[in-house]
C-alpha positions in Angstrom: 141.0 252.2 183.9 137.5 251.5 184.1 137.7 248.4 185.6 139.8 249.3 188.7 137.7 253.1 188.8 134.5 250.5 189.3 136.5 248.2 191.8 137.5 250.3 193.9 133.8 252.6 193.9 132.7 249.4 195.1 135.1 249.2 197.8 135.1 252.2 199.2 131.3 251.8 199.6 132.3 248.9 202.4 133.5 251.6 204.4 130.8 254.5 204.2 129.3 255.1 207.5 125.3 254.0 206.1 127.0 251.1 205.2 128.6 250.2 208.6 125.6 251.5 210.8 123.5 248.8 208.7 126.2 246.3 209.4 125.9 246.9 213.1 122.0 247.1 213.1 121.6 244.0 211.9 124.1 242.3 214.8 122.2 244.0 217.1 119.0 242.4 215.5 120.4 238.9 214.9 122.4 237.8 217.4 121.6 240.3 220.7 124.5 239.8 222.6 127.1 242.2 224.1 129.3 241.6 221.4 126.8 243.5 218.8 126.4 245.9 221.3 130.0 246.8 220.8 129.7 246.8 217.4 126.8 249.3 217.5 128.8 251.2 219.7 131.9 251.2 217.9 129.6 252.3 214.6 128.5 255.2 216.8 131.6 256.2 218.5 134.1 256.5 215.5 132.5 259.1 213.2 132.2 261.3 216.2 135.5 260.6 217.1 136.5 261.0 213.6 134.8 264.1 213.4 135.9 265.9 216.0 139.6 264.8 214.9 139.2 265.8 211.2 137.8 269.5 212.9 141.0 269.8 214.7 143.9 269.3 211.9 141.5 270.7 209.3 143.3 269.0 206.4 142.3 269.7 202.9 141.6 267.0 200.3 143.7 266.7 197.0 142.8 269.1 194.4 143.5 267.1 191.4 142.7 263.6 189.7 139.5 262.7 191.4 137.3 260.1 190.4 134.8 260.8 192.8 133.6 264.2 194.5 133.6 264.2 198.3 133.1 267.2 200.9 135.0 267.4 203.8 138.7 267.5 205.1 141.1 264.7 204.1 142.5 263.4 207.4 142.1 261.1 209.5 140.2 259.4 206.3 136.5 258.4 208.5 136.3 255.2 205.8 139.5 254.2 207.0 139.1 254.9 210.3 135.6 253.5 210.7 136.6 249.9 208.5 139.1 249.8 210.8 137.0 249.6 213.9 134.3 248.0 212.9 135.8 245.0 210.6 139.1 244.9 213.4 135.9 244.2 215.8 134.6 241.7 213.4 138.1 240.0 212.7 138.3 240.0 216.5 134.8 238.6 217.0 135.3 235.6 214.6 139.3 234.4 215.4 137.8 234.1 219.3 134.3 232.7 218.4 135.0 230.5 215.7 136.3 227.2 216.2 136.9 225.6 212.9 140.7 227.3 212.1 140.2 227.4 208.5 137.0 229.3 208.5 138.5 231.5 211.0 141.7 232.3 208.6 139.8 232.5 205.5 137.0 235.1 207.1 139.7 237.0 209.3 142.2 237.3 206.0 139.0 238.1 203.9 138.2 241.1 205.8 141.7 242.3 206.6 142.3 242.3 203.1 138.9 244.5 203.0 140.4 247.3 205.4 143.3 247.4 203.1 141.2 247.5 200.1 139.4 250.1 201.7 141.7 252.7 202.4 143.7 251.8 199.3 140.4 253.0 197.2 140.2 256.4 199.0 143.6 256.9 197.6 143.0 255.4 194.3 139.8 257.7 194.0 141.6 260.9 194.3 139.9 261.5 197.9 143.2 261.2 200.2 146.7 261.8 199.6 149.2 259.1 199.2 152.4 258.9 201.3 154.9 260.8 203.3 155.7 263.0 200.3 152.2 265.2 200.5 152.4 266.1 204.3 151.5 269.7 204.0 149.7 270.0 207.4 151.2 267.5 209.5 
């Protein structure tokens, strides 16, 4: 539907690399402490590491029902793989910094549910394959 195509667009934008890189740039600008450093880090590391994984299996994206056009081979997905470090890091960052336990819950469940989300849209969007049932080159 509509609706859920423009969701999940919006999504999947959480987890493009600008996006992250501006999320760990402005740590590094607010707060100045090792723990954006890591951040910054991590938002450097991952793509390369990404990179250099998705050159090795060389796994092609689906051919058929996308909603959005992407370049590229499908595996490891680098939205995925770079929500997951960079929002783990923050879910992390905020259950061992933040005192008040409901804050912490509803900010750590709030950006779990955003990984999820996150690699759920790739899927939905036509960009990676879903489940065991499409493993043609693993």
């Amino acid at each position: 539907s509509n609706i859920l195509d423009s969701f999940f667009k919006f999504i999947t934008k959480f987890g493009n690399t600008n996006t992250i890189f501006i999320i760990a740039f402005l740590f590094l600008i607010i707060k100045r402490n090792f723990s954006s450093f890591v951040l910054s880090f991590l938002a450097l590391i991952t793509p390369a590491i990404m990179f250099i994984i998705k050159s090795i299996i060389a796994r092609e994206r689906p051919n058929i029902l996308r909603i959005i056009e992407i370049g590229g081979y499908s595996f490891p997905s680098g939205h995925s793989m770079i929500s997951m470090s960079m929002y783990g890091m923050l879910i992390y960052l905020c259950y061992k910094k933040i005192k008040n336990k409901y804050i912490k819950w509803i900010i750590c469940s709030l950006l779990g549910i955003l990984i999820l989300s996150i690699g759920l849209s790739r899927v939905y969007l036509g960009v990676h394959y879903e489940g065991s049932r499409n493993r043609s080159r693993i």
